[in-house]
C-alpha positions in Angstrom: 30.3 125.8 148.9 33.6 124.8 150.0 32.0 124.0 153.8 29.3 121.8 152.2 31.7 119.5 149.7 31.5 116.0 150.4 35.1 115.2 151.2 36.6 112.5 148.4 36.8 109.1 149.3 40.3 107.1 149.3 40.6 105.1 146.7 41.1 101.5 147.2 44.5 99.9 146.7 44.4 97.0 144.2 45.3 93.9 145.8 48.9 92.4 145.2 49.7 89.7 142.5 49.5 86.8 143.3 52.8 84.6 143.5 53.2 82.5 140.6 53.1 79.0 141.5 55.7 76.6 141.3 56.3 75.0 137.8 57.5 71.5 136.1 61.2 73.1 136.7 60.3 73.6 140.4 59.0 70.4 140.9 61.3 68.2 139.4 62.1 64.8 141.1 66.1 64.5 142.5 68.5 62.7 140.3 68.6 60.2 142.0 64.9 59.5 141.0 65.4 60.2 137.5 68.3 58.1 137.5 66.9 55.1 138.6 63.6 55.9 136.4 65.9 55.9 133.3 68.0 52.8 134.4 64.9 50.8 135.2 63.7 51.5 131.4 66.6 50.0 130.2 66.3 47.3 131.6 62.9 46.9 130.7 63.7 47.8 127.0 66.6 45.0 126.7 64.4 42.3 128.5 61.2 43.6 126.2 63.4 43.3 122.9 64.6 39.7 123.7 60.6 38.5 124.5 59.7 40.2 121.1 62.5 38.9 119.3 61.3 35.2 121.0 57.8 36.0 120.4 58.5 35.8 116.2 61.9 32.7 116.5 61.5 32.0 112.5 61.5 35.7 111.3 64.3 36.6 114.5 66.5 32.9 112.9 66.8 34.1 109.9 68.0 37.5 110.6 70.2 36.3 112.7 71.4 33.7 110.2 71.7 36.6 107.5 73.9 38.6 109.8 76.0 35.1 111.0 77.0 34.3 107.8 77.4 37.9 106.7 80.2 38.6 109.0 81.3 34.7 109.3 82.4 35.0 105.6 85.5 37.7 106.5 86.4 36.4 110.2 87.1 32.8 108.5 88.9 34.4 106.0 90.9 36.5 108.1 91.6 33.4 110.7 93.1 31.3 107.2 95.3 34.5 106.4 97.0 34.6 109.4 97.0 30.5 109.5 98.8 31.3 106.2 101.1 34.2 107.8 102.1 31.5 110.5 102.5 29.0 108.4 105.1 30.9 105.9 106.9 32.5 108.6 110.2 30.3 108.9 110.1 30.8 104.7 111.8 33.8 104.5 114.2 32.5 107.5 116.5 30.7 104.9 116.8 34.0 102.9 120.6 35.0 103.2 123.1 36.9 101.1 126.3 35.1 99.7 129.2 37.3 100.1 131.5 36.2 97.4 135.0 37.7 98.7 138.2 38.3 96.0 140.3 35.4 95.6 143.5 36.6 96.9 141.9 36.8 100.8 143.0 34.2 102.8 140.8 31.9 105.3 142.1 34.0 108.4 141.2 37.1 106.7 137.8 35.5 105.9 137.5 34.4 109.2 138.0 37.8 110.5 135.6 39.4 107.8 132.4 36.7 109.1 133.7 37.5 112.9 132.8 41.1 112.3 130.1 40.5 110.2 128.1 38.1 112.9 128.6 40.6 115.3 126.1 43.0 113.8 122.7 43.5 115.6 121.2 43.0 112.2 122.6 39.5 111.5 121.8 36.1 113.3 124.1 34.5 112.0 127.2 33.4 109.4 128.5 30.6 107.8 132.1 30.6 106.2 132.6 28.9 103.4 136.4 28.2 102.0 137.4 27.8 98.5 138.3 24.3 99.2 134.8 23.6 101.4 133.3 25.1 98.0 135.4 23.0 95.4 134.4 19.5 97.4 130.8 20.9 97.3 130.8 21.5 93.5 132.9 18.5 92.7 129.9 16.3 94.4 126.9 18.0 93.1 128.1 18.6 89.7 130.2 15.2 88.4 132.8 17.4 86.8 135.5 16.0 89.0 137.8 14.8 86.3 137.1 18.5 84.7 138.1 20.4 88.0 141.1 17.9 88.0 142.4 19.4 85.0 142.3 22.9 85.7 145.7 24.5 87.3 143.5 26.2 89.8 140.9 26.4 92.2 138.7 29.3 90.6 136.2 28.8 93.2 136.3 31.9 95.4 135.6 32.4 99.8 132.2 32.7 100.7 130.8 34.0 103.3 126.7 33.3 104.2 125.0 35.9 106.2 121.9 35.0 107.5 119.7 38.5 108.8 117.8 39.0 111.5 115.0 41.3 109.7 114.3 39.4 106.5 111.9 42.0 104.9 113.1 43.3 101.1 113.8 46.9 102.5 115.8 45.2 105.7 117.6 42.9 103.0 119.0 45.3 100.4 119.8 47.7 103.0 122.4 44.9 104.3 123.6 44.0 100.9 125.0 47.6 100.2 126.3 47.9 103.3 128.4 44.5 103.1 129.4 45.2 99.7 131.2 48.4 100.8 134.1 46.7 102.2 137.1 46.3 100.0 137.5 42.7 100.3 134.0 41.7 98.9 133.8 41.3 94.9 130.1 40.8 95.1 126.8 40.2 97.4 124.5 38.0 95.8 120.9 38.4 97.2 117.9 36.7 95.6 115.1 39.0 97.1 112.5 38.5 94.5 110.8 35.4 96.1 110.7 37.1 99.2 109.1 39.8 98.0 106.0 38.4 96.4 105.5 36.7 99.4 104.9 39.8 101.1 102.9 41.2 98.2 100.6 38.4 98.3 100.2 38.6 101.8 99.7 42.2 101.8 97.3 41.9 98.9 95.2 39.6 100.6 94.8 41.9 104.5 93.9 44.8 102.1 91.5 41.9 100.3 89.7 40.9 103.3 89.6 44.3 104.8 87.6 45.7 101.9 85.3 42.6 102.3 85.1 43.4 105.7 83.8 46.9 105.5 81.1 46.1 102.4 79.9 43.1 104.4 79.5 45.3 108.0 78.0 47.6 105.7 75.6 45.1 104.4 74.7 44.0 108.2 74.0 47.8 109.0 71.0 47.3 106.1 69.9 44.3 107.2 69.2 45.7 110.5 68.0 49.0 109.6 65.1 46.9 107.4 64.5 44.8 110.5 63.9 47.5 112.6 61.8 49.7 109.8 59.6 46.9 109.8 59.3 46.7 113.6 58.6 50.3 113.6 55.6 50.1 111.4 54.2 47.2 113.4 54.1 49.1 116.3 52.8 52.6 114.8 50.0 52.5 117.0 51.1 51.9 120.3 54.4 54.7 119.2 51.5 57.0 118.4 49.7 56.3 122.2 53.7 57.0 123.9 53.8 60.1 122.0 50.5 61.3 122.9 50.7 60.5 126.7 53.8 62.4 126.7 56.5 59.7 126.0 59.9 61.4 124.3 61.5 60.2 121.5 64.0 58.6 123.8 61.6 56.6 125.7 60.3 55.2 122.5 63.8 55.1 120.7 65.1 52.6 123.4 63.4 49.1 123.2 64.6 49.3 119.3 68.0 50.5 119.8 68.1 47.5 122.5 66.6 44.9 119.7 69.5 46.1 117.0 71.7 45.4 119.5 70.4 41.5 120.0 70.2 41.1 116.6 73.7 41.9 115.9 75.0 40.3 119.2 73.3 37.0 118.5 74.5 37.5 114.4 78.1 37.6 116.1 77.8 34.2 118.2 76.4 32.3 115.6 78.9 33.8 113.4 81.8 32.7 115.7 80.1 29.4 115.7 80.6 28.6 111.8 83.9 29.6 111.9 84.8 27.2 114.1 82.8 24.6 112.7 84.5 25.0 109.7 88.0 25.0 111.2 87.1 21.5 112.7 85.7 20.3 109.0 89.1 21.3 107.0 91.7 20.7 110.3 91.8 16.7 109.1 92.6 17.3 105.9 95.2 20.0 106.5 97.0 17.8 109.4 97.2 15.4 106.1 99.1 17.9 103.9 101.3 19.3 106.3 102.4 15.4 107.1 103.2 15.1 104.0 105.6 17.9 104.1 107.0 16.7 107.2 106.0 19.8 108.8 104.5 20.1 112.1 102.1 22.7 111.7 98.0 22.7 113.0 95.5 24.7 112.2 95.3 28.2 114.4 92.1 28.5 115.6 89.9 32.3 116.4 91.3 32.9 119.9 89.3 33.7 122.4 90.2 37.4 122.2 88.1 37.3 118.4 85.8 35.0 120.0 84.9 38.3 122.2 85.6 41.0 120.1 83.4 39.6 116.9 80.4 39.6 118.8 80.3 43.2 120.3 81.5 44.5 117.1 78.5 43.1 115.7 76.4 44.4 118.3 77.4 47.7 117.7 76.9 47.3 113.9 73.5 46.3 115.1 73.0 49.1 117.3 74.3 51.6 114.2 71.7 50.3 112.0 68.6 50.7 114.6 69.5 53.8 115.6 69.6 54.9 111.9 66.4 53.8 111.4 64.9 55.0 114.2 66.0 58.5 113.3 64.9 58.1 110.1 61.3 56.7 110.4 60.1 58.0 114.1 58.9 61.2 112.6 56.8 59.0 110.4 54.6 58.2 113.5 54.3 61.5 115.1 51.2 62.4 116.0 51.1 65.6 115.2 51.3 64.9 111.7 48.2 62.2 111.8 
């Protein structure tokens, strides 16, 4: 039996795998490619935003208008606050301390005392004032002369008038206890209180205008975020073909991040637009009033550095609220949940 066995047949090797073909990842174009690809749609989003925002001018004005006089309202504030802080800085220049010395120093001695004293770093300047200067000063302002005649002395002491450098109410009392250490003095008058509500008041009003600031950049956020919510739901459709044909969410945030950033950029512009306007309306009358204080003073103006700075900040305000709403009500429109 074991001559006539048919002899087993080799089994046949199974053929190799094949290789797996190249993929998405293996094909992917250079960066150079995707680069100019992704600049190209930007383009294409900021110049489409503009013709859409054209396409609707009355609906586009008066968003626009909304966000011009939204942010208008605390620029022209903020531009007559620091008119004001220009205007009242020489106020506080005549604000000095009177440095009443004891009666027994003589003029050298007082001389000496306002030589050392004008030397400081902290002091512009002094002004010496003898007991006799002071007697012919009080004898002319008052009309007590025949009074002043009869008394056996001058009982008028030496003055001395510093005039600081740093005229803030910290600065101030910080001099006046360090002049009324020396021996000679017998008291350092400084009236302070004037100065200081003018700094209050000033204060008050940057804090004033910065609060309206942020509630009013807030309110410009909203107003875009509405615009661009209604954009969105005008275009569901043509979202919902983007999505399907493969488009990311970047390709179809784009054209309405670029629109927020129109509609805040052209709110800016206009907005620096009123401001001036209304600089030019009340700059008569306030030549007028300063004339009649003698004074020399014009109206300050925005600058151009605001001029710049006002519109981009509003652009990026704009470009906040469209990208908020984008996030927010893309997912609305996806496909996948039609």
């Amino acid at each position: 039996m074991a001559r006539n066995a048919t002899p087993l047949k080799p089994r046949r090797q199974a053929p190799p795998p094949p290789k797996p073909r190249a993929g998405a990842r293996a094909a992917r174009s250079a960066w150079h490619h995707r680069f100019e690809a992704w600049r190209l749609h930007h383009r294409d989003s900021a110049v489409d935003a503009l013709r859409r925002m054209r396409a609707t001018p009355t609906a586009t004005a008066m968003t626009v208008l909304v966000i011009a006089i939204a942010l208008a309202l605390p620029a022209g504030i903020t531009v007559l606050l620091e008119n004001a802080r220009a205007a009242t800085q020489g106020w506080d220049g005549n604000a000095h301390l009177s440095v009443f010395l004891k009666r027994d120093i003589d003029s050298s001695r007082q001389q000496a005392l306002a030589g050392a004293w004008g030397a400081r770093a902290d002091v512009e300047r002094v002004q010496v004032v003898t007991r006799e200067q002071a007697l012919a000063e009080f004898r002319e302002l008052s009309g007590f002369g025949e009074v002043l005649d009869a008394l056996p002395d001058n009982p008028l002491p030496p003055l001395v008038m510093v005039f600081p450098r740093d005229t803030t109410p910290g600065a101030l009392e910080t001099l006046q206890k360090q002049l009324g250490e020396a021996r000679e003095v017998d008291l350092v008058q400084l009236d302070v209180q004037w100065v200081k509500r003018l700094h209050a008041m000033l204060e008050l009003a940057g804090r004033i205008v910065g609060a309206l600031t942020l509630a009013l950049a807030l309110a410009v956020v909203l107003v875009v975020v509405n615009t661009i919510r209604l954009a969105i739901e005008s275009r569901r459709e043509e979202i919902v073909v983007v999505k399907i044909v493969g488009g990311t969410d970047g390709f179809v945030r784009r054209p309405f991040l670029y629109t927020g950033f129109w509609y805040g950029l052209a709110g800016g512009l206009v907005a620096v637009l009123l401001v001036q306007i209304a600089l030019l309306w009340i700059g008569s009358p306030v030549d007028q009033l300063t004339a009649l204080y003698e004074s020399e003073y014009s109206l300050i103006g925005m600058g151009w550095i605001n001029a710049v700075v006002l519109p981009l900040f509003a652009g990026l305000l704009g470009l906040m609220g469209a990208w908020l709403a984008v996030s927010r009500h893309l997912q609305d429109v996806d496909p996948h949940l039609l």
